[in-house]
Predicted model as a PDB file, atoms N, CA, C, CB and O in Angstrom, pLDDT in the B-factor column:
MODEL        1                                                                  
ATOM      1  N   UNK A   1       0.842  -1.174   0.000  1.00 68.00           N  
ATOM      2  CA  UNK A   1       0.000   0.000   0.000  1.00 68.00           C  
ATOM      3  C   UNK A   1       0.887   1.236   0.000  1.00 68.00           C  
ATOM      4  CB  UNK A   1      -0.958  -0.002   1.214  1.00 68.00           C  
ATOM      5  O   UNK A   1       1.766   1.399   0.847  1.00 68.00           O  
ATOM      6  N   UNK A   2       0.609   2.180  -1.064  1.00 82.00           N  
ATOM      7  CA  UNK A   2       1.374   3.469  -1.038  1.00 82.00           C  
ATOM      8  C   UNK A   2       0.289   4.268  -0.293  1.00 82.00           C  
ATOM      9  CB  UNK A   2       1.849   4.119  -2.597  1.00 82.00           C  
ATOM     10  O   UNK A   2      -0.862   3.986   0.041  1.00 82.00           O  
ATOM     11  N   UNK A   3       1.072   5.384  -0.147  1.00 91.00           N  
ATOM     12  CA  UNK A   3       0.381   6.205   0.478  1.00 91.00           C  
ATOM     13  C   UNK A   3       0.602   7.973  -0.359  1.00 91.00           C  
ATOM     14  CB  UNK A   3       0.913   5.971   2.104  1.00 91.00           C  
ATOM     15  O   UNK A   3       1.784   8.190  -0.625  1.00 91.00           O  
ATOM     16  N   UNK A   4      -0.231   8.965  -0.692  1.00 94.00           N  
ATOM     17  CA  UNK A   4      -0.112  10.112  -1.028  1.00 94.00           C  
ATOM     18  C   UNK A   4       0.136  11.253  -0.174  1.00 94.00           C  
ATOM     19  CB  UNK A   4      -0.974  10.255  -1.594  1.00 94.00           C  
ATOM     20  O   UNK A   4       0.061  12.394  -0.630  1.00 94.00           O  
ATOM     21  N   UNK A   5       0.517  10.947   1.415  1.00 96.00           N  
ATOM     22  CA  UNK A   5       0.595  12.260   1.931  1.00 96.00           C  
ATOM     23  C   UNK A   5       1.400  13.534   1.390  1.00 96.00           C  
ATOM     24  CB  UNK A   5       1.001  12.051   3.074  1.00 96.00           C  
ATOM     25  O   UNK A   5       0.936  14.672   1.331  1.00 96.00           O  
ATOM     26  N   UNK A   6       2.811  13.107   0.968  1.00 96.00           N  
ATOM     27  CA  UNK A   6       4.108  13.783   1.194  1.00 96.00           C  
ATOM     28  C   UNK A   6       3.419  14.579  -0.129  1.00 96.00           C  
ATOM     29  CB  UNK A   6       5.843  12.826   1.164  1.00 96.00           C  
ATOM     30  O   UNK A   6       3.460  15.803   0.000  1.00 96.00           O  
ATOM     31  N   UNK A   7       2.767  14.077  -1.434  1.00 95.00           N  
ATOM     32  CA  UNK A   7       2.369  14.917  -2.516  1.00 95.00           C  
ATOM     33  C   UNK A   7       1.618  15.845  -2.068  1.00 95.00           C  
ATOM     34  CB  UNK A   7       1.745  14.315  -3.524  1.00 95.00           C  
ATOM     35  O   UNK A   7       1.894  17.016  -2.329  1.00 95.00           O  
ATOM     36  N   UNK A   8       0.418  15.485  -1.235  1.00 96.00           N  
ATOM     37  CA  UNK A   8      -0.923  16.176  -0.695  1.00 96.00           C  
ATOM     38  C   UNK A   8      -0.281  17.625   0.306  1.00 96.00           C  
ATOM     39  CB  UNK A   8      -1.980  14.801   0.461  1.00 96.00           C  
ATOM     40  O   UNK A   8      -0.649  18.751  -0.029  1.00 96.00           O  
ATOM     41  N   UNK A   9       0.675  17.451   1.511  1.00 97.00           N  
ATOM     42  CA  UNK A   9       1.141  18.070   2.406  1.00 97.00           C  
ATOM     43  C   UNK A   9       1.776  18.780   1.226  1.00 97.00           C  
ATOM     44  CB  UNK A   9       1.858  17.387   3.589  1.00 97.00           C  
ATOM     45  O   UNK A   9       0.778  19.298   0.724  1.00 97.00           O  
ATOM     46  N   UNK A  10       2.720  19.105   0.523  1.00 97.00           N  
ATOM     47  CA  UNK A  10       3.432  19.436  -0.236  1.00 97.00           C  
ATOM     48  C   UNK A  10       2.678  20.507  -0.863  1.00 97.00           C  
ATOM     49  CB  UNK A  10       3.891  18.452  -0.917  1.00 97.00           C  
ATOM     50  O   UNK A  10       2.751  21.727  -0.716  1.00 97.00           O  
ATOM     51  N   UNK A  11       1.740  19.588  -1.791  1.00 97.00           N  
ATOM     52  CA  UNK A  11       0.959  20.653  -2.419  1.00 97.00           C  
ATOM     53  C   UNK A  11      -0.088  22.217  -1.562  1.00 97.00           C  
ATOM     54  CB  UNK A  11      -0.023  19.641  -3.177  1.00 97.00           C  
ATOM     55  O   UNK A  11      -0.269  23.370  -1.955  1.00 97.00           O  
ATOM     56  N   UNK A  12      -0.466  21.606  -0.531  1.00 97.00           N  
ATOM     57  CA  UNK A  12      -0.652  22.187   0.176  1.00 97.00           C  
ATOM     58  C   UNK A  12       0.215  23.552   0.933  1.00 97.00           C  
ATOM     59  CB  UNK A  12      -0.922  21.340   0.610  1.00 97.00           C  
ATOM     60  O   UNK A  12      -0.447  24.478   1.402  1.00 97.00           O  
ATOM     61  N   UNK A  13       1.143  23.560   0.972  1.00 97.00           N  
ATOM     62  CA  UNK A  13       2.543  24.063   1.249  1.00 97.00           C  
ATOM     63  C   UNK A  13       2.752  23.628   2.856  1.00 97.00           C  
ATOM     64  CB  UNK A  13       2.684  25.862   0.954  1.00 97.00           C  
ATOM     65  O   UNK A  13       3.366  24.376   3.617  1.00 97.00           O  
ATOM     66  N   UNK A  14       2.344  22.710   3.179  1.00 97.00           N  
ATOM     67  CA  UNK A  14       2.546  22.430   4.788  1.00 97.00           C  
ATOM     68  C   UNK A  14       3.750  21.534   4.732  1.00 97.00           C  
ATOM     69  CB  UNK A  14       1.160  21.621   5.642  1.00 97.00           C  
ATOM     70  O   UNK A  14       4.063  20.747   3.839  1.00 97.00           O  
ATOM     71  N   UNK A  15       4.560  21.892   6.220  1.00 98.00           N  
ATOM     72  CA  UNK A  15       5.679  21.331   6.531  1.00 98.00           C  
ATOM     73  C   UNK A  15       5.255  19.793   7.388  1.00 98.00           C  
ATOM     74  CB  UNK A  15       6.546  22.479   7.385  1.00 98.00           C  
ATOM     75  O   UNK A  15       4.145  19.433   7.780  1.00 98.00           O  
ATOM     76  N   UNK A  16       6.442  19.162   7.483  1.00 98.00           N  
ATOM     77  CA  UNK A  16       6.277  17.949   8.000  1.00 98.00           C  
ATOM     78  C   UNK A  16       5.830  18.525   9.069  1.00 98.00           C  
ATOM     79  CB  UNK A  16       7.354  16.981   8.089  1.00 98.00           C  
ATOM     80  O   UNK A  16       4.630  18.265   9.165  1.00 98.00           O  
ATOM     81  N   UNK A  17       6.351  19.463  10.296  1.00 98.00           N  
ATOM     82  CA  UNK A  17       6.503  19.916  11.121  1.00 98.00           C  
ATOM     83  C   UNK A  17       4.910  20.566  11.519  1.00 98.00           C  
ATOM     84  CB  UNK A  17       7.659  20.624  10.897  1.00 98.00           C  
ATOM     85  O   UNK A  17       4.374  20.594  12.627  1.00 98.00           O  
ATOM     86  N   UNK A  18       4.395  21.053  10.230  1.00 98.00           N  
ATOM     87  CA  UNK A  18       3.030  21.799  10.625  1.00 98.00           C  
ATOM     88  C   UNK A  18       1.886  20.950  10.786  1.00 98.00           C  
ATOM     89  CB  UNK A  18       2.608  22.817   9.589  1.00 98.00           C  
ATOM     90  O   UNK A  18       1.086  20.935  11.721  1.00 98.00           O  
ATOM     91  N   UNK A  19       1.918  20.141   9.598  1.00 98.00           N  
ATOM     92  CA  UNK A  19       1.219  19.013   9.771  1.00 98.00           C  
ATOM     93  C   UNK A  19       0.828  18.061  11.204  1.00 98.00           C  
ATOM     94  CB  UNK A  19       1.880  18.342   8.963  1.00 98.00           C  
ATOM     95  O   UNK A  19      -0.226  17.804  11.785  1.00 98.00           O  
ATOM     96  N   UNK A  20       2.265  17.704  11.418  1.00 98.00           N  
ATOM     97  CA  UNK A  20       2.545  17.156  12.654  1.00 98.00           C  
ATOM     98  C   UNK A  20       1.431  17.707  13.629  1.00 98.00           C  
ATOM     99  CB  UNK A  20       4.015  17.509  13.095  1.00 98.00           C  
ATOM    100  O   UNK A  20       0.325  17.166  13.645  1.00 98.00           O  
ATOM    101  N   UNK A  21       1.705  18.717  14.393  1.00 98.00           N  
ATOM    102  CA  UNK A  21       0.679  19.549  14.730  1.00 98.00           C  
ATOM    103  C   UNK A  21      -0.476  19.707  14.881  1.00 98.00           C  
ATOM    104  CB  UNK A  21       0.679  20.073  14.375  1.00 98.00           C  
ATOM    105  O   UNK A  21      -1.208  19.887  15.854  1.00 98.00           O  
ATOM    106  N   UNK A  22      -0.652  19.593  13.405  1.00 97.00           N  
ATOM    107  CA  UNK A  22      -2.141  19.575  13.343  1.00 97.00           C  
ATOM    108  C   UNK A  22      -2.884  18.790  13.740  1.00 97.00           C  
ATOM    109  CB  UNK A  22      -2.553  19.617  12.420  1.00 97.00           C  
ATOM    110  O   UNK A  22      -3.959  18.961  14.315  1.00 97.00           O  
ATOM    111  N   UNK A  23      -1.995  17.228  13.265  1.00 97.00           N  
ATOM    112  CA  UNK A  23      -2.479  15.839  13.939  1.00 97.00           C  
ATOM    113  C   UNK A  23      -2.324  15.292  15.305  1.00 97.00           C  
ATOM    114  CB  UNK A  23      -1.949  14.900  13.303  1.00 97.00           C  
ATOM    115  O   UNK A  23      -2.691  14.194  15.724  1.00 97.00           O  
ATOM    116  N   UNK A  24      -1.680  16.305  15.961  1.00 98.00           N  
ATOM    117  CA  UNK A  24      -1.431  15.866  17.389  1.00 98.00           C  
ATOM    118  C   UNK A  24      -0.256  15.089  17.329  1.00 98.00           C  
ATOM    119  CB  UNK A  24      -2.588  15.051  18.045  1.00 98.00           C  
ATOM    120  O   UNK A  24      -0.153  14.796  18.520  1.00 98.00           O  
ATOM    121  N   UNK A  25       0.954  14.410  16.621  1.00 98.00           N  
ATOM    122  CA  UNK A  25       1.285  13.475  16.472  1.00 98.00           C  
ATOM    123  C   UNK A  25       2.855  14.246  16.671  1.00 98.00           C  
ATOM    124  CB  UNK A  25       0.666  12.700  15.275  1.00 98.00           C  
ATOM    125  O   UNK A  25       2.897  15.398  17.104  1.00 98.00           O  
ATOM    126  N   UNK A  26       4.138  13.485  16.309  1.00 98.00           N  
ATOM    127  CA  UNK A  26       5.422  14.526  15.840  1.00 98.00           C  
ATOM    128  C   UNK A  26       6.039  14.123  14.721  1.00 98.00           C  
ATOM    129  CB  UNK A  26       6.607  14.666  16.854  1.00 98.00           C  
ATOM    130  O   UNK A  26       6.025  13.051  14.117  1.00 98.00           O  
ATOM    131  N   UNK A  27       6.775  15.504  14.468  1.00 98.00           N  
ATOM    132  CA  UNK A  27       7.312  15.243  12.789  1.00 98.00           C  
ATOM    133  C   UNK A  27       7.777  14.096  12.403  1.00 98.00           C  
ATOM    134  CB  UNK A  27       8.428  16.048  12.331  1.00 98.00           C  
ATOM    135  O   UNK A  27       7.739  13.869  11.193  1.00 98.00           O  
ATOM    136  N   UNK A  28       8.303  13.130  13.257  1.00 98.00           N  
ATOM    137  CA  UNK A  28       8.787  11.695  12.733  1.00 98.00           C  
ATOM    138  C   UNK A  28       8.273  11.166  12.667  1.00 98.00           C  
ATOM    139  CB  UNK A  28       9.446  10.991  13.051  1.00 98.00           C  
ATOM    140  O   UNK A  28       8.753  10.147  12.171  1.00 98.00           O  
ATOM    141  N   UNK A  29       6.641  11.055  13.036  1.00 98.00           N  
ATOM    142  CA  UNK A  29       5.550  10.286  12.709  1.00 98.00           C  
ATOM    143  C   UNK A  29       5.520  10.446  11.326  1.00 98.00           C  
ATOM    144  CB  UNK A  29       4.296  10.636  13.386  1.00 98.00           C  
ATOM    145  O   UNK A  29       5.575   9.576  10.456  1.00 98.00           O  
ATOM    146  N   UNK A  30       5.424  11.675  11.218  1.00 98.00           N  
ATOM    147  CA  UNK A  30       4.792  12.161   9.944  1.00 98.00           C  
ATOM    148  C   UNK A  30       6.068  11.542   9.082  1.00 98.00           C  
ATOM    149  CB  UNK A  30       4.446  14.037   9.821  1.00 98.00           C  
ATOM    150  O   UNK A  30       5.867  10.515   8.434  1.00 98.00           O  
ATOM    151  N   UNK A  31       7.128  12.042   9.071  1.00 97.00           N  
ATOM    152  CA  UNK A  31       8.119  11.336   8.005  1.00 97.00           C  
ATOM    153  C   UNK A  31       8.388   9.984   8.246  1.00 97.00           C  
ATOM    154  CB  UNK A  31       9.476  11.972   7.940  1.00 97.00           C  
ATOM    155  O   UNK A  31       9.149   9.494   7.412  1.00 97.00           O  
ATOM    156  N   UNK A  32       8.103   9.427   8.894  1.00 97.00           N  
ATOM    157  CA  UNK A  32       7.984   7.770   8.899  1.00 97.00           C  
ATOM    158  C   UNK A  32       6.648   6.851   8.095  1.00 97.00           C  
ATOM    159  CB  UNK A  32       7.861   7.384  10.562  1.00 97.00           C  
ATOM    160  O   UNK A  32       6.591   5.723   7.606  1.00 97.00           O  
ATOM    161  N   UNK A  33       5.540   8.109   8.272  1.00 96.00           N  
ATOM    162  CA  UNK A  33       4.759   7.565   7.123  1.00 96.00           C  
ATOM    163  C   UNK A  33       4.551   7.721   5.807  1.00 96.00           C  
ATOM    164  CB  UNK A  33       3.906   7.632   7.320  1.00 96.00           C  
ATOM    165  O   UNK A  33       3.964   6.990   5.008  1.00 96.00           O  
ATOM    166  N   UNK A  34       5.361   9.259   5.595  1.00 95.00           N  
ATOM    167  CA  UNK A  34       5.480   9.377   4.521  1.00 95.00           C  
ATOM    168  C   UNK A  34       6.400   8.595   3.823  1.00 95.00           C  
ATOM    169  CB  UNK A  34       5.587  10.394   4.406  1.00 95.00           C  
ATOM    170  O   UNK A  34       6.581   8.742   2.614  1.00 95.00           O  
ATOM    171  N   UNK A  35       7.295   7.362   4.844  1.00 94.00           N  
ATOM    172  CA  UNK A  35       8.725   6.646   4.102  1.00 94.00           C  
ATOM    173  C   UNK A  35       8.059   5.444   4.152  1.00 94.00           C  
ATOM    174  CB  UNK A  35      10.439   6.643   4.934  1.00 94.00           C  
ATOM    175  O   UNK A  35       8.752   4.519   3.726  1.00 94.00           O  
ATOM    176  N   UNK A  36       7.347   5.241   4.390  1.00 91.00           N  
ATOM    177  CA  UNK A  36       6.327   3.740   4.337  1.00 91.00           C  
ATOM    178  C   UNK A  36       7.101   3.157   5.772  1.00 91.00           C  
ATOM    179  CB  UNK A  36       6.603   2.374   2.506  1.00 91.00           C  
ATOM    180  O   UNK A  36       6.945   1.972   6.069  1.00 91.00           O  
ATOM    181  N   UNK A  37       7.580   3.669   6.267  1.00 94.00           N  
ATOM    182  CA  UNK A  37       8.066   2.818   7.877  1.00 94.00           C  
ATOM    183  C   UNK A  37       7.284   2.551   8.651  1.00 94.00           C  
ATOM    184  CB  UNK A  37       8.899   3.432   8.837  1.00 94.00           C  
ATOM    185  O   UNK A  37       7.509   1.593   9.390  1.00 94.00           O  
ATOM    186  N   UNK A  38       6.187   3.221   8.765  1.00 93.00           N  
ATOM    187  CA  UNK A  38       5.347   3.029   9.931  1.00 93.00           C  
ATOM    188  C   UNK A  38       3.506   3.072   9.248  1.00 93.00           C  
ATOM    189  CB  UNK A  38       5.818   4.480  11.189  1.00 93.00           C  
ATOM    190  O   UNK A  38       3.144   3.905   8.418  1.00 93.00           O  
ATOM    191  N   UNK A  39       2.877   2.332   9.651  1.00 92.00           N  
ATOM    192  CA  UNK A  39       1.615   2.393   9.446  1.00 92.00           C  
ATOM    193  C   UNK A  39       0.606   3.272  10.251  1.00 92.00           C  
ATOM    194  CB  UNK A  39       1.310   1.240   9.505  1.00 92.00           C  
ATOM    195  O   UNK A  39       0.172   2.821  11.311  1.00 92.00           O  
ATOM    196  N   UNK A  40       0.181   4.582   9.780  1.00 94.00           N  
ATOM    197  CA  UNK A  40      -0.380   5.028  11.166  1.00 94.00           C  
ATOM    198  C   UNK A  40      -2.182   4.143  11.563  1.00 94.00           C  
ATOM    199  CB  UNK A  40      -0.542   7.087  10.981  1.00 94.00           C  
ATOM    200  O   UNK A  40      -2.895   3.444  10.843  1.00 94.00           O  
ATOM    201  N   UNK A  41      -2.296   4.465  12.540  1.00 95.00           N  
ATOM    202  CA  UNK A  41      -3.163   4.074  13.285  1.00 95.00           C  
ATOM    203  C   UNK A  41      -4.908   4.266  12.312  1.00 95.00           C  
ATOM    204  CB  UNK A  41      -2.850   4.998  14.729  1.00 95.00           C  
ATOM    205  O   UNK A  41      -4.805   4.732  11.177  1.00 95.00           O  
ATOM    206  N   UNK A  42      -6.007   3.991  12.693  1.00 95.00           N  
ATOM    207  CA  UNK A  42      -7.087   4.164  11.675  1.00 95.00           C  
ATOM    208  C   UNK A  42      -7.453   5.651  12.451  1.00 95.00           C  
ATOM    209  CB  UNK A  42      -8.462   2.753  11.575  1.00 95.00           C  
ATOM    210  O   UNK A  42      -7.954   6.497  11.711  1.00 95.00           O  
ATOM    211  N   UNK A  43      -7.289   5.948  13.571  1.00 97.00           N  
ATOM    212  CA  UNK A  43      -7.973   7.319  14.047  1.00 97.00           C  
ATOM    213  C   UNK A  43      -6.537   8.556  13.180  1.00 97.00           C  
ATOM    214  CB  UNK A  43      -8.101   7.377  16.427  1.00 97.00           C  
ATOM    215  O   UNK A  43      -6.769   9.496  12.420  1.00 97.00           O  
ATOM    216  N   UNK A  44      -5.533   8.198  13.539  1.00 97.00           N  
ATOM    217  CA  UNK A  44      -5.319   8.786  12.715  1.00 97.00           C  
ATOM    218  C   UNK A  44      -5.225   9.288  11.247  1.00 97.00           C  
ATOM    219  CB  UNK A  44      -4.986   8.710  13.010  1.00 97.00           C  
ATOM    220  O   UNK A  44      -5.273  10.446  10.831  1.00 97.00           O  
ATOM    221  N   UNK A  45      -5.102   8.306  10.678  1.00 96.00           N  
ATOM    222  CA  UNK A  45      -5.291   8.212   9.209  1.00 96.00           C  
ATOM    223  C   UNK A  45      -6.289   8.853   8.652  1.00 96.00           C  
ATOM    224  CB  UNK A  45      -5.438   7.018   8.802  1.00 96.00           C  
ATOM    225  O   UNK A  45      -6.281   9.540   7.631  1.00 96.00           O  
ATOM    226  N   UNK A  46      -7.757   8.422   9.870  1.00 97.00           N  
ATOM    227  CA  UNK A  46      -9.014   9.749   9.246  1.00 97.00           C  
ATOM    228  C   UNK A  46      -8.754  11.208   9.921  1.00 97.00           C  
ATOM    229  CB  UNK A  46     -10.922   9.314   9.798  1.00 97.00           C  
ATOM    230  O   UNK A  46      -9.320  12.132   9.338  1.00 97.00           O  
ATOM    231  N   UNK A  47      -7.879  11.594  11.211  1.00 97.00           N  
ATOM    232  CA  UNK A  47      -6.985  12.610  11.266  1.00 97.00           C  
ATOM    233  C   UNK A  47      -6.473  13.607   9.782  1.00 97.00           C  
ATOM    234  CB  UNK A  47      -5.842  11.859  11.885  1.00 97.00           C  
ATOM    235  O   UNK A  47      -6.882  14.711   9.421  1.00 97.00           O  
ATOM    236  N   UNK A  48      -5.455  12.716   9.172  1.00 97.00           N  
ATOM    237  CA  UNK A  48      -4.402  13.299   8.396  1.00 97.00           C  
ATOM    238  C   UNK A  48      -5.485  13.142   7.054  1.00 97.00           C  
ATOM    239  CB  UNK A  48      -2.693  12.402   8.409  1.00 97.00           C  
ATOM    240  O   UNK A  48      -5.319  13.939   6.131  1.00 97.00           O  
ATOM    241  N   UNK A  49      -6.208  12.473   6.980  1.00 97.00           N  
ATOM    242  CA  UNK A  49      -7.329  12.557   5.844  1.00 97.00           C  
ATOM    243  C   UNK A  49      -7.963  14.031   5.765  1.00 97.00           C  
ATOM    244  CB  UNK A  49      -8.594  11.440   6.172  1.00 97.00           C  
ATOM    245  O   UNK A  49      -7.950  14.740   4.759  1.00 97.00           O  
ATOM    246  N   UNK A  50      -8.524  14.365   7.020  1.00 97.00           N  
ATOM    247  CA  UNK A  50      -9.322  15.473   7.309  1.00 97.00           C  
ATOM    248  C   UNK A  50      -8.808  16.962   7.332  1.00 97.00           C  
ATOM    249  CB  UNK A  50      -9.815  15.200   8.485  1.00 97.00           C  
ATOM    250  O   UNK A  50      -9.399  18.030   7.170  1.00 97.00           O  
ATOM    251  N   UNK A  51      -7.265  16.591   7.636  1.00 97.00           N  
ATOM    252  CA  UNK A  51      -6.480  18.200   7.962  1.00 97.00           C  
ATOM    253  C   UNK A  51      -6.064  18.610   6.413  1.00 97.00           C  
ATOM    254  CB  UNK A  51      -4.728  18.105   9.186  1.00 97.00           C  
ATOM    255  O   UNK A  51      -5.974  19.727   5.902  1.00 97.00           O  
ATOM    256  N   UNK A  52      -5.749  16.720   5.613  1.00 97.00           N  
ATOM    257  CA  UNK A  52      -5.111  17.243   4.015  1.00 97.00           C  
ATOM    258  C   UNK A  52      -6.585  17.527   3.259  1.00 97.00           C  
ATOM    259  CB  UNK A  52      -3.985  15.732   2.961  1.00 97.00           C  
ATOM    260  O   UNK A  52      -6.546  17.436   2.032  1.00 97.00           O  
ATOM    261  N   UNK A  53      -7.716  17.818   3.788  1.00 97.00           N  
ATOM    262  CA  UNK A  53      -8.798  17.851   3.144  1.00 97.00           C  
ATOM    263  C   UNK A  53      -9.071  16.934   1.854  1.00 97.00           C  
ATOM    264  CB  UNK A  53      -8.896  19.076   2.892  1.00 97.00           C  
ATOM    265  O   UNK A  53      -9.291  17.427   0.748  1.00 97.00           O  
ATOM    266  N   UNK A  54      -9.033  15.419   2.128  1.00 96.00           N  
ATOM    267  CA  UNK A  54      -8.964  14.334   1.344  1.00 96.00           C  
ATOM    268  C   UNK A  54      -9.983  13.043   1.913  1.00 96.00           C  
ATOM    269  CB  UNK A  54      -7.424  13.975   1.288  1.00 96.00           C  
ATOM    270  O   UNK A  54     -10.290  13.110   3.103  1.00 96.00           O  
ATOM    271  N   UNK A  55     -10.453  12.010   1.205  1.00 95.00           N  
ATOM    272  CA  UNK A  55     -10.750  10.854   2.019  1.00 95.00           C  
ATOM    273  C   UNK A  55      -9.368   9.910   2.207  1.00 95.00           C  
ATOM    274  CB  UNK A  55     -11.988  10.018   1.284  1.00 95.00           C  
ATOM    275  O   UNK A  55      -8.331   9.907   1.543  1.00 95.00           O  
ATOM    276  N   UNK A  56      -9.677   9.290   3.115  1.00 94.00           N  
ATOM    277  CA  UNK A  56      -8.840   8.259   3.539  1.00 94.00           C  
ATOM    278  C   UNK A  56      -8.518   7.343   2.313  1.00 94.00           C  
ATOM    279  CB  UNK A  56      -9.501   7.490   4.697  1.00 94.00           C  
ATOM    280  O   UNK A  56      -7.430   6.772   2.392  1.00 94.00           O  
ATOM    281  N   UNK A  57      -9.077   7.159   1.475  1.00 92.00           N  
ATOM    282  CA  UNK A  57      -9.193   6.249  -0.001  1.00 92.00           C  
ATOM    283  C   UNK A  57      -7.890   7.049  -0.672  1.00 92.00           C  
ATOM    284  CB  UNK A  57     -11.008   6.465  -1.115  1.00 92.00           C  
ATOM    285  O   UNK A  57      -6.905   6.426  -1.069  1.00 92.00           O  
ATOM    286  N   UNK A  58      -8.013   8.696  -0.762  1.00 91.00           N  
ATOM    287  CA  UNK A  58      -7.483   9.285  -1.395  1.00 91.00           C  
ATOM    288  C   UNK A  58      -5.504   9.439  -1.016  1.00 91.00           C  
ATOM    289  CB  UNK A  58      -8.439  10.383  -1.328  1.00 91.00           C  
ATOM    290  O   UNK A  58      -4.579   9.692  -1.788  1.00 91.00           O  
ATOM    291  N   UNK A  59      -5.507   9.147   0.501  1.00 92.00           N  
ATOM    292  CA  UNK A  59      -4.439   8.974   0.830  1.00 92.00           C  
ATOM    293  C   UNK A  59      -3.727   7.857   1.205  1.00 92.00           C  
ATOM    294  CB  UNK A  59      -4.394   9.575   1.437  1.00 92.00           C  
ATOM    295  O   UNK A  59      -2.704   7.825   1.888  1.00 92.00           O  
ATOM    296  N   UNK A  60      -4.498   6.701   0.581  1.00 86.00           N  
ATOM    297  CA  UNK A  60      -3.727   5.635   0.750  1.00 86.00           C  
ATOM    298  C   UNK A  60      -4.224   4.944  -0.165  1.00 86.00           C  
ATOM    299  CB  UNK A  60      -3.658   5.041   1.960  1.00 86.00           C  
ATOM    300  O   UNK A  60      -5.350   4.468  -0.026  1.00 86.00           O  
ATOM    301  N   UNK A  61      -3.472   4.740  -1.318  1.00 79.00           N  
ATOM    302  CA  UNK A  61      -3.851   3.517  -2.336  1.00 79.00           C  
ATOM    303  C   UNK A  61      -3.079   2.191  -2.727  1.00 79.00           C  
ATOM    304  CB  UNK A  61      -3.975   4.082  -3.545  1.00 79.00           C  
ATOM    305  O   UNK A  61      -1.850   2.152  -2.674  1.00 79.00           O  
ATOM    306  N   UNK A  62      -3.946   0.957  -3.177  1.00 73.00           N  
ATOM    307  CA  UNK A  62      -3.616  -0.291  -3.143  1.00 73.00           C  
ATOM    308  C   UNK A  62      -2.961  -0.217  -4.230  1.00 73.00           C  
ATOM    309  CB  UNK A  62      -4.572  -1.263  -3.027  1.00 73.00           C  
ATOM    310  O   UNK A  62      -3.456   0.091  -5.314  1.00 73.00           O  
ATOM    311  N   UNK A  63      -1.604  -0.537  -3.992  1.00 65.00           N  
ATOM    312  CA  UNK A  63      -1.230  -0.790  -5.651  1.00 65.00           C  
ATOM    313  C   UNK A  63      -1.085  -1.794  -5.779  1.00 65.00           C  
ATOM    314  CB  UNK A  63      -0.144  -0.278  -6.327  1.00 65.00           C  
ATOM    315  O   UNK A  63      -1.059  -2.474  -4.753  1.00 65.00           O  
ATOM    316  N   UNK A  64      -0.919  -2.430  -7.019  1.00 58.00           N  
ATOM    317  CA  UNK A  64      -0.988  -3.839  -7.443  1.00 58.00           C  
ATOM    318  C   UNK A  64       0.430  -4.556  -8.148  1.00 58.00           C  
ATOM    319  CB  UNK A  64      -2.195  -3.873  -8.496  1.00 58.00           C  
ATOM    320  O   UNK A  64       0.410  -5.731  -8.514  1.00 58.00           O  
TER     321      UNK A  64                                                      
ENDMDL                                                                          
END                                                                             
């Protein structure tokens, strides 16, 4: 499973750092999921769904 944050945050102009923040979480969360290291949690995921103004579908897709 990939994931689209780092494009979404990006485009957005938000820092790992701001993001972080937003989600309650810290920046190495955030860059650990953006490196596929870590899986975040389902409360968060609809978290970081909601702050990148996206569905959860939209930030994580199955690739094949």
């Amino acid at each position: 499973m990939k994931n689209r944050i780092k494009n979404i945050r990006t485009s957005m102009k938000l820092s790992q750092e701001e993001l972080a923040k937003k989600c309650n979480v810290s920046r190495q969360t955030i860059n650990a999921i953006e490196n596929n290291k870590y899986d975040p949690t389902l409360s968060l995921a609809f978290n970081l769904a909601k702050v990148l103004n996206v569905s959860v579908d939209e930030l994580f897709k199955n690739e094949r």
